[in-house]
ZAVOGU-750570 format. One record per atom (N, C-alpha, C, O): residue number from 1; residue in one letter; chain; atom name; x, y, z. Coordinates in steps of 0.001 Angstrom, whole numbers, plus 500000, padded with zeros to 6 digits. Example, Ala and Ser with C-alpha at 12.3 -4.5 7.8 and 13.67 -1.06 7.14 Angstrom:
! ZAVOGU-750570
[kolfi 1; 'A'; 'A'; 'N'; [513190; 494310; 507800]]
[kolfi 1; 'A'; 'A'; 'CA'; [512300; 495500; 507800]]
[kolfi 1; 'A'; 'A'; 'C'; [513200; 496700; 507800]]
[kolfi 1; 'A'; 'A'; 'O'; [514236; 496681; 508465]]
[kolfi 2; 'S'; 'A'; 'N'; [512850; 497750; 507080]]
[kolfi 2; 'S'; 'A'; 'CA'; [513670; 498940; 507140]]
[kolfi 2; 'S'; 'A'; 'C'; [512900; 500030; 507870]]
[kolfi 2; 'S'; 'A'; 'O'; [513409; 501138; 508039]]
***
This chain:
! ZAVOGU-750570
[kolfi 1; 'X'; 'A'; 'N'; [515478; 751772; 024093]]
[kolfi 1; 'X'; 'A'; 'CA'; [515385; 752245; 025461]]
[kolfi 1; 'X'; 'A'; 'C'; [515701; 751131; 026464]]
[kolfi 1; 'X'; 'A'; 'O'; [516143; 751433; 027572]]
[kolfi 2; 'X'; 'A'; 'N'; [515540; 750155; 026199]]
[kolfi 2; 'X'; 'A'; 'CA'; [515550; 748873; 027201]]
[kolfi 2; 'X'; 'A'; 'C'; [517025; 748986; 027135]]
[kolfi 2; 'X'; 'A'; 'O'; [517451; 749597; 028115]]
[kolfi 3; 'X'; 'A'; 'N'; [518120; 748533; 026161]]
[kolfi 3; 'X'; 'A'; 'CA'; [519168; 748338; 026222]]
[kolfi 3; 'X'; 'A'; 'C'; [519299; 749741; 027531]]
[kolfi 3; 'X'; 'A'; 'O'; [519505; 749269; 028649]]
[kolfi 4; 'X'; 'A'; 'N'; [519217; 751146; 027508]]
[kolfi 4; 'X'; 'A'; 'CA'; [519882; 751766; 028039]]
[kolfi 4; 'X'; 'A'; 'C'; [519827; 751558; 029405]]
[kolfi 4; 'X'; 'A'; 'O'; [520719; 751750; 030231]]
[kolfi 5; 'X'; 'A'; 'N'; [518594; 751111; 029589]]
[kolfi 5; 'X'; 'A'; 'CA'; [517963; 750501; 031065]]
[kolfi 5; 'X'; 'A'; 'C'; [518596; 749375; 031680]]
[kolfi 5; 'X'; 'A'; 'O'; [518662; 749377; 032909]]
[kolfi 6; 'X'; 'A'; 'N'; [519189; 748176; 030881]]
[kolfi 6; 'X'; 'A'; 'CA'; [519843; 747650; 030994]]
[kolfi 6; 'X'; 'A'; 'C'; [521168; 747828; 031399]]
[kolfi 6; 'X'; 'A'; 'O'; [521678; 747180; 032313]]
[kolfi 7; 'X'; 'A'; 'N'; [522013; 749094; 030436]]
[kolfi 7; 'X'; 'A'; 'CA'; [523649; 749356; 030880]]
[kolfi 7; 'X'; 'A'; 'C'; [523060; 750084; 032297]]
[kolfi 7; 'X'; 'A'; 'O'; [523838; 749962; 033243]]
[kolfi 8; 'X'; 'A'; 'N'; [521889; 750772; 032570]]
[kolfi 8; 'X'; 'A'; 'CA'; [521849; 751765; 033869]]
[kolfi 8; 'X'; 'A'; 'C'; [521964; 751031; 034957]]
[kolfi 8; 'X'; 'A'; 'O'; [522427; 751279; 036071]]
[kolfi 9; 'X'; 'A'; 'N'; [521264; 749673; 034280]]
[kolfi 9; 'X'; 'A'; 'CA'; [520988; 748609; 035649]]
[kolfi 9; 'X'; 'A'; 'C'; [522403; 748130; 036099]]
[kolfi 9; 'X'; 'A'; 'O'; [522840; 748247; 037244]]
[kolfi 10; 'X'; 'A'; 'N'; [522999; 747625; 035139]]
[kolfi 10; 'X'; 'A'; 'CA'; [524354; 746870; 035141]]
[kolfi 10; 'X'; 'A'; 'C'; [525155; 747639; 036306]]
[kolfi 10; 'X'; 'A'; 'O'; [525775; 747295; 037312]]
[kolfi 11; 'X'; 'A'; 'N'; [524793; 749000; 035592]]
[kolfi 11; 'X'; 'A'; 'CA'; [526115; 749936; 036111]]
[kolfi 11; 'X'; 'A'; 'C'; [525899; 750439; 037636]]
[kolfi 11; 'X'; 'A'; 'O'; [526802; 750795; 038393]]
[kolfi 12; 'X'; 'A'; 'N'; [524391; 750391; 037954]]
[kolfi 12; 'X'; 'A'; 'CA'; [524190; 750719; 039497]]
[kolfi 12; 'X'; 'A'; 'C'; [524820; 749322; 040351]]
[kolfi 12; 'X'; 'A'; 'O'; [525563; 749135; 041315]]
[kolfi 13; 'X'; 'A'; 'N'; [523886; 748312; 039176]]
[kolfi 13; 'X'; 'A'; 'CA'; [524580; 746897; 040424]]
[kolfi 13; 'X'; 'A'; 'C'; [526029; 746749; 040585]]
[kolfi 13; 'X'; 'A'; 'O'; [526513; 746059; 041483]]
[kolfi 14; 'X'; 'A'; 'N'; [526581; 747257; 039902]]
[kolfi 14; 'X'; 'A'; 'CA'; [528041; 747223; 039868]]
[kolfi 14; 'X'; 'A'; 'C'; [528833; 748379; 040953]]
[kolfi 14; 'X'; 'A'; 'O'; [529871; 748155; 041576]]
[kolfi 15; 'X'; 'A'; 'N'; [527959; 749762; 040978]]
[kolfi 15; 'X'; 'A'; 'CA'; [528833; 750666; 041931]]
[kolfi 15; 'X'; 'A'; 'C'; [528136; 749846; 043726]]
[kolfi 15; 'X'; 'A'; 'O'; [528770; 749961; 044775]]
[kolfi 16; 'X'; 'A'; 'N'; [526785; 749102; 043614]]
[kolfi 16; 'X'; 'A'; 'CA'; [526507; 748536; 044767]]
[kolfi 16; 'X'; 'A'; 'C'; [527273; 747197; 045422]]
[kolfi 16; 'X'; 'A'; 'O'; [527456; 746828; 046582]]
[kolfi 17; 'X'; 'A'; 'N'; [527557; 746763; 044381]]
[kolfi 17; 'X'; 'A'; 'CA'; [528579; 745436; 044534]]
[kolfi 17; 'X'; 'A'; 'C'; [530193; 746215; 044999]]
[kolfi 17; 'X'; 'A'; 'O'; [531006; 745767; 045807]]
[kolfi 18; 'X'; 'A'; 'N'; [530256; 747027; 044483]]
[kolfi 18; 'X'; 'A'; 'CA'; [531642; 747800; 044989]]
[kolfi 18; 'X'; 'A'; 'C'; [531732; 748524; 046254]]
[kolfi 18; 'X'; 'A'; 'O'; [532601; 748425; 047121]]
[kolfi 19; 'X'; 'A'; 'N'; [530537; 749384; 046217]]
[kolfi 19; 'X'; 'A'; 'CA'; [530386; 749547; 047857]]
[kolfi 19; 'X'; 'A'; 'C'; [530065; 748331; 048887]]
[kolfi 19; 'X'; 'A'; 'O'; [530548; 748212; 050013]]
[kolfi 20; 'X'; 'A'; 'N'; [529388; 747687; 048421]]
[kolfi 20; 'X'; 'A'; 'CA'; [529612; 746404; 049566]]
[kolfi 20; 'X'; 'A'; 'C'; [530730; 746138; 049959]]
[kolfi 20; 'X'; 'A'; 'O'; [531078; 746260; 051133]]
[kolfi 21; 'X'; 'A'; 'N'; [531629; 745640; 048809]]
[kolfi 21; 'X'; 'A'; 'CA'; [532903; 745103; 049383]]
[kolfi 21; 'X'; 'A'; 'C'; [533870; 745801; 049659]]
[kolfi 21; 'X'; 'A'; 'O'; [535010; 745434; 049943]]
[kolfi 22; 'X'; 'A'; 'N'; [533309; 747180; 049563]]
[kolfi 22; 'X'; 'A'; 'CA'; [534327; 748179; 050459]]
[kolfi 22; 'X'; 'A'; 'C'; [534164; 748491; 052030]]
[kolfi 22; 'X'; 'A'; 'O'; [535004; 748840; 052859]]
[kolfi 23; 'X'; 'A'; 'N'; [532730; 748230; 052147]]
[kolfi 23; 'X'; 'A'; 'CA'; [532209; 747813; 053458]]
[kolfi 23; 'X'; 'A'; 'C'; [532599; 746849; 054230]]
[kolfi 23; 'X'; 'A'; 'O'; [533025; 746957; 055380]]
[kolfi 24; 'X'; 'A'; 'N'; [532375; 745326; 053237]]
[kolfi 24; 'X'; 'A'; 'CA'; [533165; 744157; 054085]]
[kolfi 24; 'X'; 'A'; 'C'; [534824; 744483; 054449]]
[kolfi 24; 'X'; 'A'; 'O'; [535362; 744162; 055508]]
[kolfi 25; 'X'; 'A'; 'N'; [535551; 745260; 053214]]
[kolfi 25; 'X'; 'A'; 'CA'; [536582; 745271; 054136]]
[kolfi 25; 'X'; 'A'; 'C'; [536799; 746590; 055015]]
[kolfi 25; 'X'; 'A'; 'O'; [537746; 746423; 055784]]
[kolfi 26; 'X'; 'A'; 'N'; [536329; 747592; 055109]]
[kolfi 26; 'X'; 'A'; 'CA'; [536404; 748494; 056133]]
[kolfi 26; 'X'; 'A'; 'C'; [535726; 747731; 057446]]
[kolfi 26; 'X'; 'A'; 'O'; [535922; 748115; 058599]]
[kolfi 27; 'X'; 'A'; 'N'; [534885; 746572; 057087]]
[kolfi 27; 'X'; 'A'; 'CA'; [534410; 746189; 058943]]
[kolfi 27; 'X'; 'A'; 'C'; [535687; 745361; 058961]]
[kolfi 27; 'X'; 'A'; 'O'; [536345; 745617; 059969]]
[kolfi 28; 'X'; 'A'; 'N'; [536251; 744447; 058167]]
[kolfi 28; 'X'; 'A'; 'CA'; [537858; 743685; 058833]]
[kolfi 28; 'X'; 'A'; 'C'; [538962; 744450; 059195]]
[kolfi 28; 'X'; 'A'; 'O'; [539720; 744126; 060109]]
[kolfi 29; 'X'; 'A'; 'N'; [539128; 745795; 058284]]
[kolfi 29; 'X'; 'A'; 'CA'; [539889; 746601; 058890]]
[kolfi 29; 'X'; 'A'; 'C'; [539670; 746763; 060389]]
[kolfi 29; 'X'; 'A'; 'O'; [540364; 746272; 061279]]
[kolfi 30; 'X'; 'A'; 'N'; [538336; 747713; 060553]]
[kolfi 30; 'X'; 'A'; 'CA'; [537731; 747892; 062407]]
[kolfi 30; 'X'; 'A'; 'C'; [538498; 746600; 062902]]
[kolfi 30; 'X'; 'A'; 'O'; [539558; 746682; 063522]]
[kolfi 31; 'X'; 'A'; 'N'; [538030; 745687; 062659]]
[kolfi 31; 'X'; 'A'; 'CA'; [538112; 744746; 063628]]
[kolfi 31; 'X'; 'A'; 'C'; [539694; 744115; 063960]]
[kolfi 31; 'X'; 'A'; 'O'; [540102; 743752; 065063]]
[kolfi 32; 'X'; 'A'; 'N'; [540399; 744103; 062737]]
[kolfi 32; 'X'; 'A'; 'CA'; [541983; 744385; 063122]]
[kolfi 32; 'X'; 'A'; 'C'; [542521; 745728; 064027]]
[kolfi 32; 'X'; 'A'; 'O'; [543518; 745682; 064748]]
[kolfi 33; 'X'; 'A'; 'N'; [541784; 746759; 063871]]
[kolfi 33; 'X'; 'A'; 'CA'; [542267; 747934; 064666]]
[kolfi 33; 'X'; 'A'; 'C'; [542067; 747877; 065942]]
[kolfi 33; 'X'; 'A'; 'O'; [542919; 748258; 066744]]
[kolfi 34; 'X'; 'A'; 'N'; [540553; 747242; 066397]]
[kolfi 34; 'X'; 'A'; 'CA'; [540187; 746906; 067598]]
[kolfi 34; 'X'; 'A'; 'C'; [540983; 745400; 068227]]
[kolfi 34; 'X'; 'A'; 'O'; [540691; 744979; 069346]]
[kolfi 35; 'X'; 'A'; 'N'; [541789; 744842; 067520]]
[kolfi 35; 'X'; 'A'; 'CA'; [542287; 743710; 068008]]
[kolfi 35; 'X'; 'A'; 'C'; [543852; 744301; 068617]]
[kolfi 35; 'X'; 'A'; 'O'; [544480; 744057; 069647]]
[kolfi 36; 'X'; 'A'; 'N'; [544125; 745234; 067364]]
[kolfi 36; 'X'; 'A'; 'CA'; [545613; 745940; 068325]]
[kolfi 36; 'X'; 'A'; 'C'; [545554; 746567; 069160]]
[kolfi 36; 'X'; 'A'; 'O'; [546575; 746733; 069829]]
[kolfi 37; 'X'; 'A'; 'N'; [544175; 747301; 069573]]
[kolfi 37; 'X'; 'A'; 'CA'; [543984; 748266; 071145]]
[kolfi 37; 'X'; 'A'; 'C'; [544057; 747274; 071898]]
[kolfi 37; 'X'; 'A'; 'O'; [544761; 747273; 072908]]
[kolfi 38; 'X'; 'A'; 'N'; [543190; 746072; 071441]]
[kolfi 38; 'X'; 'A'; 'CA'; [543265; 745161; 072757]]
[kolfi 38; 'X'; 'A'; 'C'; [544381; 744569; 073142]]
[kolfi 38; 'X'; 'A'; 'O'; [544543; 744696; 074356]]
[kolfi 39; 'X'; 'A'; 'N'; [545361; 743873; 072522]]
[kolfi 39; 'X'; 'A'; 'CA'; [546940; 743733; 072247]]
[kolfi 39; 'X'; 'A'; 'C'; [547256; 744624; 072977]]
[kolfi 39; 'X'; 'A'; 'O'; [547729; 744092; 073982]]
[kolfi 40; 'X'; 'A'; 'N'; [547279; 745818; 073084]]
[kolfi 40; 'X'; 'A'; 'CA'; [548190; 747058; 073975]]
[kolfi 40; 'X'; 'A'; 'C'; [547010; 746949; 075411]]
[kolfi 40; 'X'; 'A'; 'O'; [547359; 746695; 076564]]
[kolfi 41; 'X'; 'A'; 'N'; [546384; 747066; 075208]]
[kolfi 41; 'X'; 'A'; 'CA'; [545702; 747310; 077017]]
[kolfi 41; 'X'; 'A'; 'C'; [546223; 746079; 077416]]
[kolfi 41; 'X'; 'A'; 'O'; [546730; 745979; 078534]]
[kolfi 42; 'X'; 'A'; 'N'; [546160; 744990; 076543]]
[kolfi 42; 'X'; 'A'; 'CA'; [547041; 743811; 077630]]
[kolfi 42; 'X'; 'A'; 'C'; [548297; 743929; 077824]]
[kolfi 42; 'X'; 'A'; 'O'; [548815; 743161; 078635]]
[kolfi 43; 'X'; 'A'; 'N'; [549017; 744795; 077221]]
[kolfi 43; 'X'; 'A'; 'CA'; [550361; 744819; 077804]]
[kolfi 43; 'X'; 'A'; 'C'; [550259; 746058; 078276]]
[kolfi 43; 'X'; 'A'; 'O'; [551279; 746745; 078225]]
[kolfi 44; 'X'; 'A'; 'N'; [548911; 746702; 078896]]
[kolfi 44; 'X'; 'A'; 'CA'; [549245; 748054; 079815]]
[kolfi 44; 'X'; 'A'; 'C'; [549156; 748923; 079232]]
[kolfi 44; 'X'; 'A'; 'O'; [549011; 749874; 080000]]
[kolfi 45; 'X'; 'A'; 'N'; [549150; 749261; 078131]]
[kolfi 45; 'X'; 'A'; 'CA'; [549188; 750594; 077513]]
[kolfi 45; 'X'; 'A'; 'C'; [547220; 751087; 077798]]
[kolfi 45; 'X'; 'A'; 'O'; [546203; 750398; 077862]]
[kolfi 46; 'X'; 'A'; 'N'; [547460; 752482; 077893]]
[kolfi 46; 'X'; 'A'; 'CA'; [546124; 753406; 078059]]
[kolfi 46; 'X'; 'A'; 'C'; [545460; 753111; 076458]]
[kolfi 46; 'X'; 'A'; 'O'; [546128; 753565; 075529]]
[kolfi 47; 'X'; 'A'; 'N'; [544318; 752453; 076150]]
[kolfi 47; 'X'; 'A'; 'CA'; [543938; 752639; 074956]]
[kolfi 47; 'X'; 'A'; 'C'; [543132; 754153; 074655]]
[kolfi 47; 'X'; 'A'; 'O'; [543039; 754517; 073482]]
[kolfi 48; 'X'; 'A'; 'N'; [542670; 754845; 075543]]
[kolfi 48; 'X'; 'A'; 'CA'; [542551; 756031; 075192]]
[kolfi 48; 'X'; 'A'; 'C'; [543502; 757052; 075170]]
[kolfi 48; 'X'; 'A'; 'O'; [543153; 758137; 074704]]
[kolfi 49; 'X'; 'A'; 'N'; [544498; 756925; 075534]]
[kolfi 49; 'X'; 'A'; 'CA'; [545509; 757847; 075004]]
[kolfi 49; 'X'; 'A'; 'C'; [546427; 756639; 073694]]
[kolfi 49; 'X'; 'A'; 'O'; [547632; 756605; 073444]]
[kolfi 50; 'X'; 'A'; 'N'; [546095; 756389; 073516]]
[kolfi 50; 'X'; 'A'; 'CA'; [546766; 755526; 072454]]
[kolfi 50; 'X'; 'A'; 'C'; [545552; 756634; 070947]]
[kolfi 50; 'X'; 'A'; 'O'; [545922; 757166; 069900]]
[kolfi 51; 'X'; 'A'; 'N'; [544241; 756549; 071539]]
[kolfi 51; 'X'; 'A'; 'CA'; [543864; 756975; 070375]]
[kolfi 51; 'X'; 'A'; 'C'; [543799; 758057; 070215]]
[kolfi 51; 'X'; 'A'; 'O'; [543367; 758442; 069128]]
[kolfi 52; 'X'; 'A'; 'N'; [544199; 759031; 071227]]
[kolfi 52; 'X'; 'A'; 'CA'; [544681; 760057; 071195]]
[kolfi 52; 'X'; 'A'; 'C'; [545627; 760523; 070677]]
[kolfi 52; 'X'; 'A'; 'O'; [545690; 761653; 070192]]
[kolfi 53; 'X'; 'A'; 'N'; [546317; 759869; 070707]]
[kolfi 53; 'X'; 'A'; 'CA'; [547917; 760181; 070259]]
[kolfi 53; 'X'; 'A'; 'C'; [547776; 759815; 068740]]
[kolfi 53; 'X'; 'A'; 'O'; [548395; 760571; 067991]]
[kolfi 54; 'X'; 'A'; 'N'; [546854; 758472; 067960]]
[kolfi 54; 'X'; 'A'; 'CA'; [546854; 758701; 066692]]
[kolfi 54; 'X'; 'A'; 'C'; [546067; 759880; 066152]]
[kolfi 54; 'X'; 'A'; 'O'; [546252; 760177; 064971]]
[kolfi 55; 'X'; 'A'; 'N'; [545225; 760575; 066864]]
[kolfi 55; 'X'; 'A'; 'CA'; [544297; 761393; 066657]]
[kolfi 55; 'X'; 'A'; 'C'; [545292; 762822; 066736]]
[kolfi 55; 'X'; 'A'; 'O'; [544908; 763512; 065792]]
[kolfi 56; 'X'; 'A'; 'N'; [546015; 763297; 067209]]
[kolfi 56; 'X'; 'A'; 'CA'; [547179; 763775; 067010]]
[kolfi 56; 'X'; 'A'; 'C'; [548279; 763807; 066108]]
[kolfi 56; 'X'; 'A'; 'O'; [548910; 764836; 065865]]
[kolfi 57; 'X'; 'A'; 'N'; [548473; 762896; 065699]]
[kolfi 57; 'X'; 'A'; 'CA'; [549339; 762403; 064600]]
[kolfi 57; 'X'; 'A'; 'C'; [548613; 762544; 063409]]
[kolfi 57; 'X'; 'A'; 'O'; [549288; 762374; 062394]]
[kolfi 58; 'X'; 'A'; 'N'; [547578; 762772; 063267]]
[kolfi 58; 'X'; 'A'; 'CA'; [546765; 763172; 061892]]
[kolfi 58; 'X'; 'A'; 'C'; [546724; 764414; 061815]]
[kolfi 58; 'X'; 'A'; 'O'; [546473; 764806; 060676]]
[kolfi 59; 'X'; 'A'; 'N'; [546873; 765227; 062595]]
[kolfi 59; 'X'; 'A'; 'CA'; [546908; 766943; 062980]]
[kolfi 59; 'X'; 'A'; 'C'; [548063; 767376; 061877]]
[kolfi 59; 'X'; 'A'; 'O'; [549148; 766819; 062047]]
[kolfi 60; 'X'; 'A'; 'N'; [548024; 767752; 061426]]
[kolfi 60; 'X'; 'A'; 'CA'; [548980; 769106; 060810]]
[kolfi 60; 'X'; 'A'; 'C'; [549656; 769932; 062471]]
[kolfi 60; 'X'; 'A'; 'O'; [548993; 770077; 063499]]
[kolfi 61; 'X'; 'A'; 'N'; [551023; 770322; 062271]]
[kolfi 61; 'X'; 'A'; 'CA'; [551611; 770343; 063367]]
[kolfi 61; 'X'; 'A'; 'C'; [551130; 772002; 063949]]
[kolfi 61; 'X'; 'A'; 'O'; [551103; 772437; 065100]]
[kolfi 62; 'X'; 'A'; 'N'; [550782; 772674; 062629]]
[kolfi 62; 'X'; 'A'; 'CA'; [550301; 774292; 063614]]
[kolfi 62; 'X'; 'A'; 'C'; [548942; 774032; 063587]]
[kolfi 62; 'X'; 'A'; 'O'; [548422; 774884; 064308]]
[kolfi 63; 'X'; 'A'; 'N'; [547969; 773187; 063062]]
[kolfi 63; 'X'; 'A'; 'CA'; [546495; 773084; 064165]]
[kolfi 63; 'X'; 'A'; 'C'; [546975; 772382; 065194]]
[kolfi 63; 'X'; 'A'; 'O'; [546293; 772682; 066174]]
[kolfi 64; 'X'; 'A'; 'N'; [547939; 771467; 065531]]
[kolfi 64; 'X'; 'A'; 'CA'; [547871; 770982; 066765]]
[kolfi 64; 'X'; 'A'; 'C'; [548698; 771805; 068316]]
[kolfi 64; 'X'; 'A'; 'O'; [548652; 771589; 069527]]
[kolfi 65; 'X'; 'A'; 'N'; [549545; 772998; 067243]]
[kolfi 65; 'X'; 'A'; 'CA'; [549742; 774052; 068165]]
[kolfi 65; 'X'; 'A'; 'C'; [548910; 774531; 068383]]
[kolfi 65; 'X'; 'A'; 'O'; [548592; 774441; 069568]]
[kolfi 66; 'X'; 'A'; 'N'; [548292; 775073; 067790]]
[kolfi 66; 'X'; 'A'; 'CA'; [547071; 776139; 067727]]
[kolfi 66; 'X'; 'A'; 'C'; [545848; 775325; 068969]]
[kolfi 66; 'X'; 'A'; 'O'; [545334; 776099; 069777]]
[kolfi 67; 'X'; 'A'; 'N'; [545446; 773785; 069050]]
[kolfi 67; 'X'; 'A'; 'CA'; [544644; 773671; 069825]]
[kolfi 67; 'X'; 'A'; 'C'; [545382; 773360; 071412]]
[kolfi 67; 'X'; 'A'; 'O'; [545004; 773786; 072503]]
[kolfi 68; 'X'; 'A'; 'N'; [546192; 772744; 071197]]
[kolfi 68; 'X'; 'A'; 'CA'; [547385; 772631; 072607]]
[kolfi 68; 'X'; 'A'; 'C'; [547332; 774154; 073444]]
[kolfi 68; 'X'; 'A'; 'O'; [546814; 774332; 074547]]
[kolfi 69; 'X'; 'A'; 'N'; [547808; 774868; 072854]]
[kolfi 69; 'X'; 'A'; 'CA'; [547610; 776804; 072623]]
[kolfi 69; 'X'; 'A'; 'C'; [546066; 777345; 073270]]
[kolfi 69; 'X'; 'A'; 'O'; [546078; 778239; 074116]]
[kolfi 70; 'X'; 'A'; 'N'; [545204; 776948; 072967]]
[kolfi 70; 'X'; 'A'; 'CA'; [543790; 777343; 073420]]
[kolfi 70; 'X'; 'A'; 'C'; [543567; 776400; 074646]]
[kolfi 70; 'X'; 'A'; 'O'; [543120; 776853; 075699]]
[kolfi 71; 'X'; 'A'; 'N'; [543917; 774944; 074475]]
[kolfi 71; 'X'; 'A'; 'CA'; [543436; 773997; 075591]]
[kolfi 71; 'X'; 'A'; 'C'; [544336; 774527; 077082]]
[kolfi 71; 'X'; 'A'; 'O'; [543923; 774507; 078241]]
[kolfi 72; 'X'; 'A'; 'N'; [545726; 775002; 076545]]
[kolfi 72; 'X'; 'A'; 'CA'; [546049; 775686; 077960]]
[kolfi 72; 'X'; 'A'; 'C'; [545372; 776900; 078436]]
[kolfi 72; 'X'; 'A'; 'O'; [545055; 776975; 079623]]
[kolfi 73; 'X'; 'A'; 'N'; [545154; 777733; 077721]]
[kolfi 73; 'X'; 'A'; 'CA'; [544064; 779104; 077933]]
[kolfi 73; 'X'; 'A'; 'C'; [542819; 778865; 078640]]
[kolfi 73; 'X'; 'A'; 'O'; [542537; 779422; 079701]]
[kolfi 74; 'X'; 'A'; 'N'; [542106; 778063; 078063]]
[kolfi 74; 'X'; 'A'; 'CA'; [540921; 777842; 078743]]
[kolfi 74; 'X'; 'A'; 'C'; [541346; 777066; 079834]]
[kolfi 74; 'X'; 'A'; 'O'; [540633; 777472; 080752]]
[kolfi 75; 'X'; 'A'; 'N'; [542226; 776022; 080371]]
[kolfi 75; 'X'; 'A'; 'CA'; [542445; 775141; 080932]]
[kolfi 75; 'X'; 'A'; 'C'; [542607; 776415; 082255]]
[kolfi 75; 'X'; 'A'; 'O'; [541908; 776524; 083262]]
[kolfi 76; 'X'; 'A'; 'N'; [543984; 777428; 081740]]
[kolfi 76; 'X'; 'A'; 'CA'; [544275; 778360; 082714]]
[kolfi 76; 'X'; 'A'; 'C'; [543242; 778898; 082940]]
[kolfi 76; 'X'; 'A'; 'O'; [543011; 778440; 084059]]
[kolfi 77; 'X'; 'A'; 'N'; [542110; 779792; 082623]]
[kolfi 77; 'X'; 'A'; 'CA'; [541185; 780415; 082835]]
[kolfi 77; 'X'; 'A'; 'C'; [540818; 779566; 083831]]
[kolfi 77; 'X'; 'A'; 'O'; [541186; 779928; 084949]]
[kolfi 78; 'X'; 'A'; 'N'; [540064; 778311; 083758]]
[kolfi 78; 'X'; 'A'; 'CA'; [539318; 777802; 084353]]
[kolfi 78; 'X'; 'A'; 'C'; [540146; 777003; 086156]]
[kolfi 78; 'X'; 'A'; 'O'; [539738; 776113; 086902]]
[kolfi 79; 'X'; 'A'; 'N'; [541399; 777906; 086199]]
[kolfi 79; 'X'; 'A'; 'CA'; [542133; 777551; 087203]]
[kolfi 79; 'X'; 'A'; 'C'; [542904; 776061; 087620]]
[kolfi 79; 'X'; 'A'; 'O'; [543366; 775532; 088631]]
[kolfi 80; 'X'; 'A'; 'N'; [542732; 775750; 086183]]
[kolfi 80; 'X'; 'A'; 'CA'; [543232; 774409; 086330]]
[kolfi 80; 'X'; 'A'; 'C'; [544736; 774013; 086286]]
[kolfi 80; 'X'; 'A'; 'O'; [545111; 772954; 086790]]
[kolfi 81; 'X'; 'A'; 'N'; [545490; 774773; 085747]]
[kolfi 81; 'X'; 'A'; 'CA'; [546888; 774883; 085474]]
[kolfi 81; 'X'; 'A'; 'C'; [547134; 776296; 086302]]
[kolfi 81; 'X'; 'A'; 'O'; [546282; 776971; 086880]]
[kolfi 82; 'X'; 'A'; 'N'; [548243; 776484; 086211]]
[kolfi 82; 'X'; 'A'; 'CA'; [548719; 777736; 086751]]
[kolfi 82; 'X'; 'A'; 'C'; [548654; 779095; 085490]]
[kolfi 82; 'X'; 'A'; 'O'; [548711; 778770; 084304]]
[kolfi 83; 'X'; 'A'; 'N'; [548580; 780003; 085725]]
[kolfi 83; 'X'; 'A'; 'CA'; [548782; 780730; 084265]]
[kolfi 83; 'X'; 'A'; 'C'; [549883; 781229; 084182]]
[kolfi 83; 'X'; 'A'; 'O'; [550527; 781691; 085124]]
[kolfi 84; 'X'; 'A'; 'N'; [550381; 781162; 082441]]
[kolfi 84; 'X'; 'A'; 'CA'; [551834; 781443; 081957]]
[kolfi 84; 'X'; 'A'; 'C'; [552137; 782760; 082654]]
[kolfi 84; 'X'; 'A'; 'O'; [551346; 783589; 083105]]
[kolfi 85; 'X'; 'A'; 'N'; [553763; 782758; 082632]]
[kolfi 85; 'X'; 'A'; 'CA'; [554072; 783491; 083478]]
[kolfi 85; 'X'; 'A'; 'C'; [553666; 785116; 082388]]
[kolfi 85; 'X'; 'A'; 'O'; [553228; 785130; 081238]]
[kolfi 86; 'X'; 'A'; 'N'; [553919; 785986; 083040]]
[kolfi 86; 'X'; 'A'; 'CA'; [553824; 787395; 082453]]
[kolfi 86; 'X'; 'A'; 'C'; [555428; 788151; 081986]]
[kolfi 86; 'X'; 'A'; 'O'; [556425; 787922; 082671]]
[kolfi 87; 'X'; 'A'; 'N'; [555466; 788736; 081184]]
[kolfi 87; 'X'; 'A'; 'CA'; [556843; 789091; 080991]]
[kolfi 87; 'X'; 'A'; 'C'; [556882; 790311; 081106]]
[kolfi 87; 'X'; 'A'; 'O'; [557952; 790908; 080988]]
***
């Protein structure tokens, strides 16, 4: 029984040692990602539409019709745009 206690032990410290260092590098990743927003706001670029636009680019192209599509609807409802014309 000990031996099995042993491989159980091994094998947890081992998936914890792996999540750690998937941690350390997902925080260097962040922190490279946050170094290129800052890179672009210094040369002017909107960093919130910057992350918008990657946040977009992860969309599948008919959910991002589909919400473009509703955001004018409600947008029109709420008198903010003009509403599409009628045919």
């Amino acid at each position: 029984m000990a031996v099995e206690d042993s491989v159980a032990q091994d094998q947890l410290r081992a998936f914890i040692e792996r999540i750690e260092r998937m941690e350390e590098e997902k925080a260097a990743i962040a922190a490279d990602i946050k170094e290129i927003y800052a890179e672009a706001k210094g040369n002017g670029f909107d960093t919130k539409i910057l992350r918008k636009i990657v946040t977009i680019r992860k969309q599948d192209a008919n959910e991002r019709m589909e919400q473009e599509a509703l955001l004018e609807l409600y947008m029109s409802a709420l008198g903010m745009v003009a509403a599409p014309p009628e045919d």
